[in-house]
N, C-alpha and C positions, 0 to 999 in steps of 0.2 A: 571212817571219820569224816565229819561234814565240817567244813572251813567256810565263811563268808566272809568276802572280801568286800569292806561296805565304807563311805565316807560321807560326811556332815552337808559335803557338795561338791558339784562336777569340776570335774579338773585339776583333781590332785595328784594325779597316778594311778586309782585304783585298778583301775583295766592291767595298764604295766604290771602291778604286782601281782596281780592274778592272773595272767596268761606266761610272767616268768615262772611265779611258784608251780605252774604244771609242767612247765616245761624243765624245770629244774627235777623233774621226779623221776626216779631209776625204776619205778613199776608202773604199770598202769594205772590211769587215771582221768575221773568225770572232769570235764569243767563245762561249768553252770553259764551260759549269759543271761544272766536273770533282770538286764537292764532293758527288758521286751519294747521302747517306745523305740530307743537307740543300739542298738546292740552294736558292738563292734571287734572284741574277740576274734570274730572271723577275718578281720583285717590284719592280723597277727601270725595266729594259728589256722593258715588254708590247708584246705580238704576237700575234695570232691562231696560236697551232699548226697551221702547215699540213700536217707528218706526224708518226706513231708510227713506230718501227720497234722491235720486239723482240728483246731481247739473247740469245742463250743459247748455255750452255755445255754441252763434248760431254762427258758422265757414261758410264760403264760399266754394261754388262747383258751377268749370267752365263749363260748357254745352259746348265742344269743337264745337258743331257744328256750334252754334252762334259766339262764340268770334271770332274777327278779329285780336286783340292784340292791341288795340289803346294806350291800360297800362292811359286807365283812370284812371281806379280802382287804378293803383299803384300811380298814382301821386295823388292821396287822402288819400292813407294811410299812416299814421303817424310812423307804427311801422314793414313797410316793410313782413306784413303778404298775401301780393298778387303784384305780379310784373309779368310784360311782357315785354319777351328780344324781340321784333317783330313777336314774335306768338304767339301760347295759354298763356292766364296769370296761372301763376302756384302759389299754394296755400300753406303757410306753414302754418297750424293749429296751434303750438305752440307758433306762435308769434300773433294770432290773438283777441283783448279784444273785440272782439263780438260788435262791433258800429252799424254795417248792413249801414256802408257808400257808400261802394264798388257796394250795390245793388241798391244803389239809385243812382250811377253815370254812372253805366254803358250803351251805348246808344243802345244797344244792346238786350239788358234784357237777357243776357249771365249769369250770377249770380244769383243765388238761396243759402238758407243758408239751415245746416244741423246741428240737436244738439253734441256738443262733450260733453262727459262726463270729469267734472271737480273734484268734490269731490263729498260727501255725506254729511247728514245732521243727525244728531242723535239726538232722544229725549227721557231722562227720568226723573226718578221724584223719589228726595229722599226727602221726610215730604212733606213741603211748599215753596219747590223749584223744579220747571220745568230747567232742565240741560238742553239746546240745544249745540249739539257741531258741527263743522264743522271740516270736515276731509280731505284734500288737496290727490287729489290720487298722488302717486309715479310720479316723472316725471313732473309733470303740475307746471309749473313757475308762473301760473298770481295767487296770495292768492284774491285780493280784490272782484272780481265776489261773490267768493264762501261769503265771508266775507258780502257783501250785500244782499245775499240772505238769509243768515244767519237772520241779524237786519231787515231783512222784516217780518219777525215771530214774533218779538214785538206786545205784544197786545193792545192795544187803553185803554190808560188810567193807563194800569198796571205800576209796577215799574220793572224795567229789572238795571241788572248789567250788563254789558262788559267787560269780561276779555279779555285785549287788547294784539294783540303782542309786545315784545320789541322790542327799536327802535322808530324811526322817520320814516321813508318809509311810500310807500304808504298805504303797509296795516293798518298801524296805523291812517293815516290819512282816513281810510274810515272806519276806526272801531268809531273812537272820532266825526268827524263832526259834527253828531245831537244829537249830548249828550248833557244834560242841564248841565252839570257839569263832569268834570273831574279829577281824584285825580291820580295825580303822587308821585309813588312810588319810595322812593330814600335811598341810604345809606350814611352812615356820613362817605365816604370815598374818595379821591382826582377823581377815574374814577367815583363812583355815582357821585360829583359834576359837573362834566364835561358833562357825558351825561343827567342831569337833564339840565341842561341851551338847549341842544339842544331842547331837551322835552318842556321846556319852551316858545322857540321861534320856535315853531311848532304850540302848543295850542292856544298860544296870536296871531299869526296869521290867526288861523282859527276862531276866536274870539267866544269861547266860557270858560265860568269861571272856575277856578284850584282852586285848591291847593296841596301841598304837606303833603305826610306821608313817615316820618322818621324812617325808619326799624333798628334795630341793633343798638340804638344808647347805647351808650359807648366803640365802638369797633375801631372809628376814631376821627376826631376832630367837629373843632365848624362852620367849614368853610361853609357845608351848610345852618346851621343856620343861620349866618352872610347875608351868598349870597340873603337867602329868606327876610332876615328882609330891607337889602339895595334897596334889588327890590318891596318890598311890597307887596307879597307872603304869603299867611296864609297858617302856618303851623297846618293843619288837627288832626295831632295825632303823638305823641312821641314813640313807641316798643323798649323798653329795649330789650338789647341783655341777653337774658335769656336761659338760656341754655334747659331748660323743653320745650320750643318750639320747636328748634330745634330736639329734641329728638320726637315731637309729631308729628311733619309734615315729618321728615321720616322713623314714622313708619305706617305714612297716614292717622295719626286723627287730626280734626280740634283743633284750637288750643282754641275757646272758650264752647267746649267739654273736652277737656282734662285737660285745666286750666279755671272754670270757672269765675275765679276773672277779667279774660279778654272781657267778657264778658260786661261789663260796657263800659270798654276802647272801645268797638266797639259800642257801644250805642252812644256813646259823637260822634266818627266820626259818625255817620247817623246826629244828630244833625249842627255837624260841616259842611256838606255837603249841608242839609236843606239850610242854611245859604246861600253857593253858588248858589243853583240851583236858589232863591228867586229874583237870580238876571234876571232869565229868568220868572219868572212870574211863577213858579213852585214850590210848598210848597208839601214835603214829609211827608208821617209819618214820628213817631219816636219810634224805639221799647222801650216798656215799663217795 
């Protein structure tokens, strides 16, 4: 079963809920940081890195002896990563998401591709959770390559978390797609309200099942409660704004290690999620 843990915008919890939800699990278990600009799961969940592996994506190289400049290639590409002003097509690697269209149009067979390096891939292992992280090198604009190659590491059959970036954009939408279930993280405050609707009509577009978990609640009003009950939106799980957590998550311990009465509270979401995913034909454990 694949879980994303995804929200409208940064700074609601989602991290929190996604490195307790794995930590809360009585079997083994992926968890995803698929937030590659910032990743921080590993500031939770330490582990010794037992490998790198490096991401790269396949860029185009002009064979100036072939090209003629017909700017096939550029009138195929969508995102202006190979153009010809009437001679050799010139190549900007930084704009290019690796399609390999340009090699297929070109009539020349002038195009050949070569690997760029995009990020890196990390993996380690703290209990009964395998940490994969994805790390965006300096510089590189496209997140989602690395972000798929990431969720290709998913095991068959296993249960994986996704800690998703915030936001709506692309990368979140190629972190959530094949998730059986999705849980948006939200605050009980006028910009959570705001950016969870957007969050909302991202996910129901990509049509796969949500729901919402309520971070901080006593610290604003009732407005997204209201928002999720009028749209008929299951509210996952309620988090008291309690000050012992926030005291626990920055000094970087989990919060159902440090408070173990919350420990329950992330049982009932695993159950509550169950619920969701069942709409894909998907039934999870439940820690016990």
């Amino acid at each position: 079963m694949i879980i994303a843990v995804a929200s409208g915008k940064g700074g609601t919890g989602k991290t929190t809920v996604a490195v307790n939800l794995a930590r809360t699990c009585d079997w083994p278990v992926q968890l995803f940081d698929c937030d590659v600009e910032e990743p921080n799961a590993n500031l939770f969940l330490r582990g010794e890195v037992e490998r790198t592996d490096e991401v790269t994506l396949p860029v185009p190289v002009v064979d100036a002896a072939k090209c003629d400049g017909c700017n096939e290639c550029g009138r195929l590409c969508q995102y202006h990563a190979i153009a010809s002003f009437g001679s050799q097509a010139l190549v900007f690697p930084e704009l290019c998401h690796g399609c390999g269209g340009c090699t297929l149009v070109c009539p020349r067979g002038a195009i050949t591709e070569t690997p760029r390096r995009i990020g890196v891939i990390e993996t380690a292992r703290s209990g009964a959770v395998a940490l994969l992280t994805g790390r965006l090198d300096v510089g590189v604009a496209l997140a989602p390559p690395l972000i798929r190659a990431l969720t290709r590491r998913i095991l068959p059959g296993a249960t994986a978390i996704l800690d998703a970036p915030p936001g709506t954009s692309c990368p979140v939408v190629a972190t959530v797609t094949d998730a059986d279930a999705v849980v948006l993280v939200t605050e009980p405050t006028p910009f959570g309200l705001h950016d969870l609707t957007l969050a909302v009509g991202t996910v129901r577009a990509l049509g796969v099942p949500f729901g919402v978990v309520v971070n901080r609640v006593g610290v604003g009003d009732g407005r997204v409660h209201a928002y999720c009950a009028a749209e008929g939106i299951p509210i996952l799980l309620d988090i008291p704004d309690d000050r012992r957590i926030a005291e626990a998550y920055s000094s970087g311990r989990m919060v159902v290690e440090a408070l173990p009465e919350y420990r329950a509270l992330f049982g009932e979401l695993w159950r509550a999620i169950g619920e969701l995913a069942a709409k894909k034909g998907r039934v999870p454990e439940v820690p016990r």
